[in-house]
C-alpha positions in Angstrom: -23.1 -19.8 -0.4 -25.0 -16.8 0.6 -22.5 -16.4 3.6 -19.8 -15.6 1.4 -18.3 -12.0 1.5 -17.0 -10.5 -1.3 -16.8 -12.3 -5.3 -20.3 -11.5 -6.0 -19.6 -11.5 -9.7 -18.0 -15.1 -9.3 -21.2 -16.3 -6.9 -23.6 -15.3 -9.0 -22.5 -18.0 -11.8 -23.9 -20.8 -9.2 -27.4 -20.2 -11.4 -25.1 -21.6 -14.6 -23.5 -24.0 -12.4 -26.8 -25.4 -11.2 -27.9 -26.1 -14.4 -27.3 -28.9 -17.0 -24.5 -26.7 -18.5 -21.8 -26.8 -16.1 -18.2 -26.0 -16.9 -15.5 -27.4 -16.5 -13.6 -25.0 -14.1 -10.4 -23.5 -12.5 -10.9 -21.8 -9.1 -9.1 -21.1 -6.1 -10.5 -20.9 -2.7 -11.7 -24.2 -1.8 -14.6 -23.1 0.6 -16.4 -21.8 -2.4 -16.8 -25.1 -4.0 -17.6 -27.0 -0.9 -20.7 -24.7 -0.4 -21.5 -25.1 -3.7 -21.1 -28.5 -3.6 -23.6 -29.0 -0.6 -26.4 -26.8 -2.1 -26.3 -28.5 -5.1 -26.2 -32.0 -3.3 -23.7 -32.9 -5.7 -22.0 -35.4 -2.6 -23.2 -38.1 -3.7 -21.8 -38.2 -7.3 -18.5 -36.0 -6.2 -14.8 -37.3 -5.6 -12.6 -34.4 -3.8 -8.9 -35.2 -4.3 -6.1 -32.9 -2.9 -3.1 -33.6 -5.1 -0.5 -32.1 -3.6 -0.6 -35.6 -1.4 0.2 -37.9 -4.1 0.6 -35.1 -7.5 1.7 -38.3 -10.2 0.1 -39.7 -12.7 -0.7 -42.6 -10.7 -3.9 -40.6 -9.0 -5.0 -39.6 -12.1 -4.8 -43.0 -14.1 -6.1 -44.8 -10.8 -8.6 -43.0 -8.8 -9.5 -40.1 -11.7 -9.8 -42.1 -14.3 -11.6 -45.2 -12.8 -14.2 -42.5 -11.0 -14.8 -40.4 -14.5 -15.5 -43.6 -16.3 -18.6 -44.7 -14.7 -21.6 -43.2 -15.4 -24.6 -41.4 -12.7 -27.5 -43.7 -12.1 -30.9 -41.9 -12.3 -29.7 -38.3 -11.1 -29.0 -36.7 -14.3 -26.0 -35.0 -13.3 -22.6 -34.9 -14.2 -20.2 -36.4 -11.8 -17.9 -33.8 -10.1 -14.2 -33.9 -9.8 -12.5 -31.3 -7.3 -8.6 -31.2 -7.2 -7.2 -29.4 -4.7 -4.2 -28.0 -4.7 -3.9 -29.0 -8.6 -1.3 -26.9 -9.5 1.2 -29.2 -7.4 0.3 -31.8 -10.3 3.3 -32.6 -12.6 3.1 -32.2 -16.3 2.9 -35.5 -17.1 -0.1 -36.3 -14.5 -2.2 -32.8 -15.9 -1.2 -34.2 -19.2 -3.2 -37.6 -18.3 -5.7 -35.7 -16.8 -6.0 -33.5 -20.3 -7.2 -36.8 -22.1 -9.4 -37.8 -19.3 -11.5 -34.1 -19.4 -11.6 -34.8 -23.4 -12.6 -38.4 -23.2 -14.8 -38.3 -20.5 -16.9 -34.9 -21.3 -20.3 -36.5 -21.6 -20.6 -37.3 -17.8 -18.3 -35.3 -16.0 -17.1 -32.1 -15.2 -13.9 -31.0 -13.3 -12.9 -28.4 -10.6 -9.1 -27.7 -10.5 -8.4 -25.4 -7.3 -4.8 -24.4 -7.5 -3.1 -20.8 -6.1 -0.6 -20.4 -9.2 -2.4 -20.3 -12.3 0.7 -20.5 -14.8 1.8 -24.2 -12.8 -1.6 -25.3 -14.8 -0.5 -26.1 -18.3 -2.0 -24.3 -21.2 -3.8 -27.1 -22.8 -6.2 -27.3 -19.4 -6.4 -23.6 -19.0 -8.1 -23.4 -22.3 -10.8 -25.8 -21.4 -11.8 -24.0 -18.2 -13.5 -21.7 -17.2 -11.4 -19.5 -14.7 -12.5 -17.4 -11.6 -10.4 -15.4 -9.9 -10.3 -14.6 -6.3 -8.5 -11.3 -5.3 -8.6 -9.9 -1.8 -11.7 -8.9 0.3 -12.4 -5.4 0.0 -12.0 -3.8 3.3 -15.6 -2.8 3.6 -16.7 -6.6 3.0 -14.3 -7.8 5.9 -15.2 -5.6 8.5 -18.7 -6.2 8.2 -18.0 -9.9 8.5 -15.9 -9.8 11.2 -18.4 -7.4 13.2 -20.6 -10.0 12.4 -18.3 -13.3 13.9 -17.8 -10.4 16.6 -21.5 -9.9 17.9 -22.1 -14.0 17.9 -19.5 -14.7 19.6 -19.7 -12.1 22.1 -15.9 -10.7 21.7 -15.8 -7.2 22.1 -14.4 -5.7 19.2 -13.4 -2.1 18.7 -12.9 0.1 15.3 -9.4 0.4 15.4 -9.2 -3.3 16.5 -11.2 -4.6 13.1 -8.4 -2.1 11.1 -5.7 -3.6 12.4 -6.9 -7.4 11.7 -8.0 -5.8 7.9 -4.0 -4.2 7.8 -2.8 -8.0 9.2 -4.8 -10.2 7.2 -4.4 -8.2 3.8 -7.8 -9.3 2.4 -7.3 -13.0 3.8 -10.8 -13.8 5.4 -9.5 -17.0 7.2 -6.2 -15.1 8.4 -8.6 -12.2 10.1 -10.3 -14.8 11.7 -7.6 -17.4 13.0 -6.1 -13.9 14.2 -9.6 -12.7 16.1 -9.9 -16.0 17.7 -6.4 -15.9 18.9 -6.6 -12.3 20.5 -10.5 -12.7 22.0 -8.6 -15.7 24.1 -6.7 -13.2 25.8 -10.3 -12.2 27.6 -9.2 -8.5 26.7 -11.1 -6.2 24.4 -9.7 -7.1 20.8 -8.7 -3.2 20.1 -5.2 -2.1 17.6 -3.1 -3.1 21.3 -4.5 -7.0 21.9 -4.4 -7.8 17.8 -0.6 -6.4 17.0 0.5 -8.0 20.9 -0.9 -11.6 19.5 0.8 -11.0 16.0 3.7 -10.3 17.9 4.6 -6.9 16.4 4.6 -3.5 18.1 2.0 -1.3 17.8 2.0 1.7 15.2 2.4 4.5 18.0 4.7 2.6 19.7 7.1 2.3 16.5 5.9 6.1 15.5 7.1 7.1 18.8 10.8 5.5 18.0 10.9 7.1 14.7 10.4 10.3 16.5 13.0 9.5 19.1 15.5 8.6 16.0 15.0 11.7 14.2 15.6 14.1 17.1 18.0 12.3 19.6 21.6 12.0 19.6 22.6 9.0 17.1 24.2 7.0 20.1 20.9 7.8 22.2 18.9 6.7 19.2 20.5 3.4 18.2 20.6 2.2 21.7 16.8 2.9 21.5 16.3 0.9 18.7 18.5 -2.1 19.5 16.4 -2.5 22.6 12.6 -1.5 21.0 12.6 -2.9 17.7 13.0 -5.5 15.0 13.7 -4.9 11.4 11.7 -7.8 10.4 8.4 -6.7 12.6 8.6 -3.2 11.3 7.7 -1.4 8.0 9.8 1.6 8.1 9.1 2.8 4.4 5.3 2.4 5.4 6.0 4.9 8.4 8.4 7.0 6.5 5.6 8.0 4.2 3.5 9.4 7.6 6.5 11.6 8.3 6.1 15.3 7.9 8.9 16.2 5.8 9.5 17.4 2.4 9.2 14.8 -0.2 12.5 15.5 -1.7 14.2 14.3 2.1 11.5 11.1 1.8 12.7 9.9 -1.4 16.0 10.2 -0.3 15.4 8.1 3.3 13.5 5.2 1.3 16.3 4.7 -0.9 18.2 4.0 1.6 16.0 1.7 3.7 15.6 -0.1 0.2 18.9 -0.7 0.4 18.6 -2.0 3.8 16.0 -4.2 3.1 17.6 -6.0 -0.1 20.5 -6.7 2.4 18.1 -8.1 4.8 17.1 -10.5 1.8 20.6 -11.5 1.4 21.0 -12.6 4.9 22.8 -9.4 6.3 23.5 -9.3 10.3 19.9 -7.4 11.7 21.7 -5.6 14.3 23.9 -3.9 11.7 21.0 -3.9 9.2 19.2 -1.4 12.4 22.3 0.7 12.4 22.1 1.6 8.6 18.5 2.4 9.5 19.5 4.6 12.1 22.3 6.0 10.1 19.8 7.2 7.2 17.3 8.7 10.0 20.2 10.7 11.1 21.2 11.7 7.6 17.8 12.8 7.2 17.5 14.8 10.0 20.9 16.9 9.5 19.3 17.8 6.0 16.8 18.6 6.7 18.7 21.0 9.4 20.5 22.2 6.5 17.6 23.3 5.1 16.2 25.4 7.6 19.6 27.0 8.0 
């Protein structure tokens, strides 16, 4: 467990977990419990389950139920319980599984891993303890992944770890599947190698089009961006904000590239999706012409 990045707060409750007084819990990243499980050499008294493969009361009357009802030999502990994925469980199966934590308190303890908290019904939520798991911090990541980086011997530049940090979102295991993929192209991993194995265009690239749409000809322009870009591998409201322009013309462009991307929701045509884009770049541009006049 002391490899984890990141949830100290939630790690440090390991020295109440170890102890006699376990709770029951409900968690979320299933890595966390593993370790746990390993350092506490709970394996041999443990059942791991993953319940979105069968969610119906049938697991939980069969295998739950017949494994919470016998009793440790000569450890002392409680038996463990992990379900995974447990908020794919229907209500009448976490209903079961209710009377089975209540009946079946004295020797054993469950650990209900699920990713949306309100599909666990109330009555379990108030017997658990819950931990919550938001995003790494940015510091956290890069340190980790500079770490991975020096083992393995992938060269690994600044702008390269803030663009797997800006990919990932805080997702440890997406950084990493995303190093590994671009340190197989035998390339430096910089900004480049990371957004070319995401398959988006870089920043400057993308900055560069903005540039060309807000001081071309619209004809020149949209050409431009029918053959450069994508509306669903580009931010333009994230790029919009980097723009050096009064804010007044800003809040003006993003409410129309909000209304671009609610069409986009509704399955709109992308290529006329990338005109309207265009069109509101152009707008911009002849106000803020106006206003220099």
């Amino acid at each position: 467990m002391g490899d984890l990045m990141g949830h100290e707060a939630i790690i440090n409750t390991s020295s109440v977990a170890s102890q006699i007084s376990l709770p029951w819990e409900i968690a979320s990243p299933t890595t966390l419990w593993s370790a746990w499980n390993r350092q506490n050499k709970y394996h041999t008294c443990c059942r791991k389950l993953n319940t979105s493969d069968d969610r119906g009361i049938g697991v939980v009357r069969e295998q739950v139920l017949t494994f919470a009802s016998t009793k440790t030999l000569f450890s002392g502990k409680f038996k463990l319980i992990i379900l995974d994925e447990a908020d794919a469980m229907t209500k009448d199966a976490q209903n079961a599984l209710r009377r089975i934590i209540e009946k079946f308190s004295e020797n054993a303890r469950f650990c209900l891993i699920c990713n949306y908290l309100s599909k666990i019904t109330q009555a379990i939520q108030s017997r658990c303890t819950r931990f919550r798991f938001p995003p790494l911090q940015k510091s956290d990541m890069i340190t980790r992944l500079s770490e991975i980086a020096k083992n393995e011997s992938v060269q690994l530049t600044e702008d390269g770890k803030a663009a797997l940090y800006r990919f990932s979102s805080g997702d440890m295991r997406a950084a990493i599947n995303l190093l590994q993929s671009a340190s197989l192209s035998g390339q430096v991993v910089d900004e480049a190698t990371v957004y070319a194995c995401a398959g988006y265009p870089a920043p400057r690239e993308m900055r560069s089009l903005l540039d060309w749409c807000l001081n071309e000809p619209f004809p020149s322009a949209l050409k431009s961006a029918f053959f450069h870009c994508s509306l669903t591998q580009v931010n333009f409201c994230a790029l919009t904000l980097d723009l050096k322009m009064p804010d007044n013309v800003k809040v003006g462009l993003i409410t129309m590239l909000s209304d671009v991307e609610y069409r986009m929701s509704c399955g709109a045509s992308e290529k006329l999706q990338l005109g309207a884009v265009c069109a509101a770049l152009a707008s911009a541009k002849d106000f803020l012409g106006a206003l220099e006049a």
